[in-house]
C-alpha positions, -999 to +999 in steps of 0.1 A: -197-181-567-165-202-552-173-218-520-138-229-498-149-254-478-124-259-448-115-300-446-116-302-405-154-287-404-178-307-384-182-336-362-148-343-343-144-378-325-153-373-292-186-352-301-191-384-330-187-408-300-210-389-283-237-390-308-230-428-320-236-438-282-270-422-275-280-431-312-276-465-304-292-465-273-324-454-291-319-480-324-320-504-296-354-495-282-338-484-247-353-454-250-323-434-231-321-402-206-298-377-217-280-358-192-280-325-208-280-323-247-257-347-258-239-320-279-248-290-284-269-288-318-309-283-319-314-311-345-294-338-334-310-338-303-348-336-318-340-363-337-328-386-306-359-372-286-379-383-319-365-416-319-376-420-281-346-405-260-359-378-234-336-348-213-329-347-178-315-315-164-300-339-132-291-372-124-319-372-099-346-374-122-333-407-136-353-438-129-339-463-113-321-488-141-326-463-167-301-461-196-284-425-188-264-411-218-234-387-199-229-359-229-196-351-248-190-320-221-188-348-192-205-343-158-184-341-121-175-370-099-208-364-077-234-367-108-220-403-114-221-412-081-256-400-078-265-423-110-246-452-097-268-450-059-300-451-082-288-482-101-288-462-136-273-481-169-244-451-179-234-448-212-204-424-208-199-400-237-171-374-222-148-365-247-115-382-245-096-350-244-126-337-214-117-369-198-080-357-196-087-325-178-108-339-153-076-364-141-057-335-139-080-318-114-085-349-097-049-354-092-046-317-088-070-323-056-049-352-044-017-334-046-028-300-028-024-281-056-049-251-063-062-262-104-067-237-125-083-233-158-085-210-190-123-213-200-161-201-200-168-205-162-204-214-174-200-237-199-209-274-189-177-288-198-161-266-172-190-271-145-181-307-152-145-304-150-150-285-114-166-316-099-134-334-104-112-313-083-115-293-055-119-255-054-115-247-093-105-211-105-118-205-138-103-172-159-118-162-193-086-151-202-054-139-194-064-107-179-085-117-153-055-145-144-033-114-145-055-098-121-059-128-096-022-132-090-013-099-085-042-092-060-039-123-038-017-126-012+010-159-014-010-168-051+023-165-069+040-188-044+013-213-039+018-246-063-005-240-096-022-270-121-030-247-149-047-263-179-073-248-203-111-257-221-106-277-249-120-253-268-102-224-255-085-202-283-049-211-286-037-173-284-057-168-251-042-200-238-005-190-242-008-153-233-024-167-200+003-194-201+030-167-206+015-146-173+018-179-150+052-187-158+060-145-155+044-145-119+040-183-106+075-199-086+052-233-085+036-243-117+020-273-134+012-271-170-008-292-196-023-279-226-051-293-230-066-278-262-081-303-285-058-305-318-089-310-337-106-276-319-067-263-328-069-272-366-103-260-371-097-225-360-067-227-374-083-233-408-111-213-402-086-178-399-062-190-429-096-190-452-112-162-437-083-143-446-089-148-482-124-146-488-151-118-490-179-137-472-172-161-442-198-185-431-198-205-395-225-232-393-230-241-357-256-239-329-255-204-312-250-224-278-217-238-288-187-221-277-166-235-302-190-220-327-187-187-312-151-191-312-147-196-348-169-169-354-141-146-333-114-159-347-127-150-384-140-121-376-099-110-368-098-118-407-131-106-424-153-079-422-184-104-430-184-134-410-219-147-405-232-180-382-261-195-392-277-228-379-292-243-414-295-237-446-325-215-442-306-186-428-288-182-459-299-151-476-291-132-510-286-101-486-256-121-465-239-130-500-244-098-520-214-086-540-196-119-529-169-134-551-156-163-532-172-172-498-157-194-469-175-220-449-168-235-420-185-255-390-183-261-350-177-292-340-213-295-331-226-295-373-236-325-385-223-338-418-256-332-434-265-295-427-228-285-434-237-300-471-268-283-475-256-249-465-228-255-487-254-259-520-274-235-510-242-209-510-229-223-545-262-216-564-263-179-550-254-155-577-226-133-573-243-101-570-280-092-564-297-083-591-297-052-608-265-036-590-243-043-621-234-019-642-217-013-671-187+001-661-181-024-634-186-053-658-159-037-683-134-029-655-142-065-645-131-078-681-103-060-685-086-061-648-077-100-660-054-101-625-067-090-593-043-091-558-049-123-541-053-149-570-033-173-576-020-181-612+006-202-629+030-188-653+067-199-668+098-185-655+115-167-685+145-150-670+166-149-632+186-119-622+199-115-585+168-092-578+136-105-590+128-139-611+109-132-647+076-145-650+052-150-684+017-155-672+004-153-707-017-118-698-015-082-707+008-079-676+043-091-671+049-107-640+082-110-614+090-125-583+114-101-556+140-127-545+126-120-512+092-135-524+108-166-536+116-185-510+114-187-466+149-206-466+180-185-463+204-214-475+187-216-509+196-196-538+174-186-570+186-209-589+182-235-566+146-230-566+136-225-600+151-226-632+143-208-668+116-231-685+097-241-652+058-241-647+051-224-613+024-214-592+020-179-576+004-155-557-007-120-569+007-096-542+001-069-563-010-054-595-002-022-611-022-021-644-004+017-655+028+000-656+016-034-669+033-057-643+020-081-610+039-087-581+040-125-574+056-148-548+058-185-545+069-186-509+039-174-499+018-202-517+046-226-512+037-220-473+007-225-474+012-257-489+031-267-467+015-256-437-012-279-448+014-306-450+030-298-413-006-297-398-012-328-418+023-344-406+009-332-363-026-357-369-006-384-392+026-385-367+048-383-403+086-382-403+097-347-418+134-344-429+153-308-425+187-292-424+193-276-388+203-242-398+209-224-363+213-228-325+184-211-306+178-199-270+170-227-258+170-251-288+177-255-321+162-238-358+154-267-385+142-257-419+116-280-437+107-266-471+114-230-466+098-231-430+112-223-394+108-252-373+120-252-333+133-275-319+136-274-279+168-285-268+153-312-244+139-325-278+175-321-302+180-362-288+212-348-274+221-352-235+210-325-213+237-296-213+252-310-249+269-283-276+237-278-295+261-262-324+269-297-334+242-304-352+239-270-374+242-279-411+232-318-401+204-331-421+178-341-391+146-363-387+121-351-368+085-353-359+064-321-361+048-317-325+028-286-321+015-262-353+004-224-354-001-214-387-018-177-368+017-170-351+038-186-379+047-210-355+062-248-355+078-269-326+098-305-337+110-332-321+142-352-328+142-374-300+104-383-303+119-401-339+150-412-325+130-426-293+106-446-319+133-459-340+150-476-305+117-487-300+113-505-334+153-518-326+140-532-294+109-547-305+140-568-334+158-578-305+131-591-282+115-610-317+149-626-328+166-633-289+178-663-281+208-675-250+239-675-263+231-652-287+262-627-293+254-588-299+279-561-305+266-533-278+276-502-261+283-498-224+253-473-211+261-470-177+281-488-145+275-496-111+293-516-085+278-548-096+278-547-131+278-527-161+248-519-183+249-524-223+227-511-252+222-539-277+206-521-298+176-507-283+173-530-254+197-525-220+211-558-207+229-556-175+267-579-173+271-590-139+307-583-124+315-618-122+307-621-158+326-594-171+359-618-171+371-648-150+398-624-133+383-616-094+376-575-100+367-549-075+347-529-100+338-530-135+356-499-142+388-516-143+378-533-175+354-509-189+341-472-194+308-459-207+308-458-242+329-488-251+321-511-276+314-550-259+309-580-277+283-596-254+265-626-257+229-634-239+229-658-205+194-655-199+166-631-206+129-630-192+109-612-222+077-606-196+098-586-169+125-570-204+149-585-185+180-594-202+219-607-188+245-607-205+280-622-205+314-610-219+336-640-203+343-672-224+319-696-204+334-722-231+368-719-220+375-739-186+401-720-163+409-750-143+420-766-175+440-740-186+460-740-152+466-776-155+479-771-188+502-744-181+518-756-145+526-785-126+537-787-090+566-769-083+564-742-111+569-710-103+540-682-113+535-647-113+503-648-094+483-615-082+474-607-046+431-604-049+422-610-011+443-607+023+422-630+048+440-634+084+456-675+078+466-661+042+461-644+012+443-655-021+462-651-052+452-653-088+473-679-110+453-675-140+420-658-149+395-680-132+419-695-107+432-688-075+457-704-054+463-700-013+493-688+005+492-696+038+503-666+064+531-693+073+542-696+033+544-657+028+577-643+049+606-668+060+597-650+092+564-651+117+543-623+108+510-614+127+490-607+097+496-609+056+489-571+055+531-567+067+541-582+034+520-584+006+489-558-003+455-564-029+463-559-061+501-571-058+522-589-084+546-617-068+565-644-077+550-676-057+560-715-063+532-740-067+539-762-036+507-788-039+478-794-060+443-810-048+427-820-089+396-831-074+388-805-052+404-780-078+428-763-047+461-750-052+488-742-025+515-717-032+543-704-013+562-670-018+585-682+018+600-711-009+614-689-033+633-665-012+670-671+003+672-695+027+687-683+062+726-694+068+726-728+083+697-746+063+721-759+037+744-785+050 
């Protein structure tokens, strides 16, 4: 008999942690306490209780400075208190993902919000998780949250943390997920499901769907167990849980062909492997229920619905894709079998010659032919690959073939994959449509192979590659180094510029040696700035840049250009009340005094000249050393009848 054994079964890592902590309490001779069973499987804890470890049912019958081993399902705020008072050694085993939830009530709590959660109201990870906030609602499901809103008065209005067990079924999570956002004008969500739980069950269904016996190995107390067991059920007719090996029977395997096999994430490594030989020796059948007839019909039916069999492609029409499997049937592929990707034609998919695999939809032995499709296997390949690409954080590559409400469609081997819009990398409020047809890279976030189901993120890749681009720039910076970068943003001191991954910010007075207002008289967002580093402060990623030559000296420049009594266009920057400040050349400004401005007495500079003005002024004295320039606009204009004799 074949035996599937699904890859994710057993320990996860926080039960493993869990395990490895109270196992090496008792290889060290501390002989621990363990709050509770430290997971939820008969043998595992005999053995620690064998080794020397003993169980507490509270933290109150710890002795004081005992070694107290906290269990994978965590305990509330009050049992480690209550440990810490009576001077106990804790060794804390909550699950990471546990340890999540119970922040989120705690902050919950804090915030004066009411926390609620999707889970077993009695199962100690949910006692546990109570302890951390204050006044926890617990629904099974969606129903009962259904229910709760619509009976109590202001619960739709009030402000909602909603998270769920990490065990929870995903399909019971997001119904209940999909009521709160339908009733709830407040609400806080986290989903909180472990990916681990997620791929297990996932896994669990997508075999249980193809086999005739499905077996869970778990302890009865473990709701994960139980919730495999559900889940396969949906998909088999004979799903059976056992503990060990010893409640395999012949009776639970009889007439089996190919069995499944599965485990909580309670099931150690070596009771999965032992119920897993003792399934592969079973025969297929008991004996003596063969007969004859059912032995011929099995020799002669070669392909059964549901196999999967390789066979060479022999001919391609625009309906259906020939097939030679090397059998008394011919096989052929409907075009709609033969690929999930809409952009792709036959041709591009296979050609005349090629080895492929399929799967038997159907098989009509009076006619002689099978109905195959390779999209079907093809996705589950490569469901195994996006599930795969979720844990390993891989980059996938696709072709965005649609905007979405609300997002975007990418296609990644023949599979959907949504993309949110807050996730398409683009600005908030952006033409999605720009990307369609643009060949993306993206980073599968979320997988549900149940409700066909992928999310992606672009930015997430995007937002890693600037972080690789800023982690070059911090490792190679150096003052006066220059960078080519792109004006992010502006305020009225300064603008600042993306040099690839890092933002340094140009002060105003470094953007040129002209005297400016605001920086948007030089520059807008999204110009292009060759910049070069003043200083940078790697501890605080604190970077300034310049733009001005600081190797070219302005006062140098003016000396070059003009002597005393040149005349100069000069420009009007400040109006003070003895004068106004006027700039010569970039970097350099000269005075005119309020009596050099009109061949008049004026009251103010404001009656002739205004900021920002271009006038013709004659350079009436120069001070070298203390770099001060006099100029006079009265000098240049005609002088009143009876000064010339």
């Amino acid at each position: 008999m074949e035996v599937i054994l699904a890859k994710s079964a057993g320990f996860c890592y926080g039960v493993r942690r869990a395990v490895e902590l109270a196992t090496g309490a008792v290889e060290e001779g501390r002989r621990p306490a363990m709050l509770g069973p430290v997971i939820h499987n008969a043998a595992v804890i005999r053995q620690l209780t064998e080794g020397g470890a003993r169980l507490i049912a509270a933290p109150e019958e710890a002795a004081a400075g005992e070694t107290v081993v906290v269990r994978a399902h965590g305990e509330g705020a009050d049992t480690f208190h209550t440990l810490e008072e009576r001077g106990a050694q804790v060794l804390d085993g909550t699950c990471p993902h546990v340890r999540r939830i119970q922040e989120i009530a705690r902050e919950a709590a804090e915030e004066g919000r009411q926390m609620v959660l999707i889970g077993d109201p009695g199962h100690p990870e949910v006692r546990g998780i109570c302890g951390w906030g204050r006044n926890v609602l617990v629904f099974r499901g969606p129903e009962e949250l259904r229910q709760w809103l619509e009976s109590s008065p202001h619960a739709a209005e009030m402000p909602l943390t909603m998270a769920a067990q990490t065990t929870q079924i995903r399909e019971v999570w997001e119904e209940s997920l999909k009521i709160a956002k339908k009733l709830c004008t407040n609400l806080k969500k986290f989903d909180t499901i472990c990916f681990a739980t997620h791929k297990r069950q996932s896994e669990a269904a997508e075999i249980a769907g193809r086999v005739d016996v499905m077996v869970v190995v778990g302890d009865r107390q473990s709701a994960n167990s139980r919730h495999l067991v559900e889940l396969c059920q949906e998909r088999c007719s004979r799903v059976f849980l056992v503990e060990d090996a010893r409640e395999i029977t012949p009776d639970k395997l009889a007439g089996c062909r190919i069995a499944g096999l599965t485990a909580g994430a309670s099931a150690p490594a070596s009771i999965i492997k032992e119920v897993n030989k003792t399934m592969s020796e079973e025969k297929i059948m008991s004996e003596g229920t063969e007969n004859f007839a059912e032995m011929f019909e099995q020799y002669t039916n070669t392909l059964n619905t549901g196999d999967k069999v390789t066979g060479v492609v022999t001919a391609i029409t625009p309906t259906e894709v020939h097939v030679d499997l090397g059998c008394k049937q011919a096989g052929y592929i409907p075009i709609d079998q033969l690929t999930d990707d809409p952009t792709m034609k036959p041709e591009d998919v296979v050609k005349v010659g090629d080895t492929v695999e399929l799967f038997v939809i159907r098989v009509n032995d009076v006619e002689g032919y099978a109905t195959l499709s390779k999209k079907r296997l093809d996705a589950n390949k490569i469901w195994d690959v996006l599930e795969q690409a979720v844990e390993d954080k891989t980059v996938m590559e696709g072709v965005v073939s649609e905007e979405n409400k609300g997002g975007i469609v990418v296609f990644i081997k023949g599979v959907r994959v949504f993309v949110p819009a807050s996730q398409s990398g683009l600005p908030r409020g952006a033409d999605l449509s720009q990307l369609v047809k643009q060949k993306v890279q993206l980073r599968i976030t979320e997988v549900n192979r149940a409700r066909r189901r992928v999310v992606g993120s672009i930015r997430a890749v995007a937002y890693e590659a600037r972080q690789a681009a800023a982690a070059a720039v911090w490792e190679g910076i150096e003052e006066g180094k220059h960078y080519t970068g792109t004006v992010k943003s502006m305020t009225s001191y300064g603008v600042f510029v993306d040099i690839g991954g890092v933002d340094g910010m140009v002060h105003i007075s470094d953007l040129s040696w002209s005297r400016i207002k605001h920086p948007s008289e030089l520059v807008k967002v999204g110009d292009t700035l060759d910049v070069y580093v003043i200083s940078f402060d790697k501890e605080k990623r604190k970077i300034s840049l310049g733009v001005k030559d600081r190797t070219m000296n302005p006062w140098e420049k003016f000396m070059e250009t003009y002597k005393v009594g040149d005349v100069a266009d000069v420009r009007i920057v400040k109006l003070m009340t003895f004068g106004a400040f006027a700039e010569v050349v970039p970097g350099v400004d000269g005075l005119v005094h309020i009596s050099q401005i009109a061949d008049r007495r004026i009251e103010s500079p404001a009656e002739c000249l205004s900021e920002g003005q271009t006038v013709q002024a004659k350079i009436i004295e120069v001070d070298e050393d203390k770099k001060k320039i006099s100029l006079s606009i009265r000098a240049l204009l005609t002088a009143p009848a009876g000064d010339d004799e």
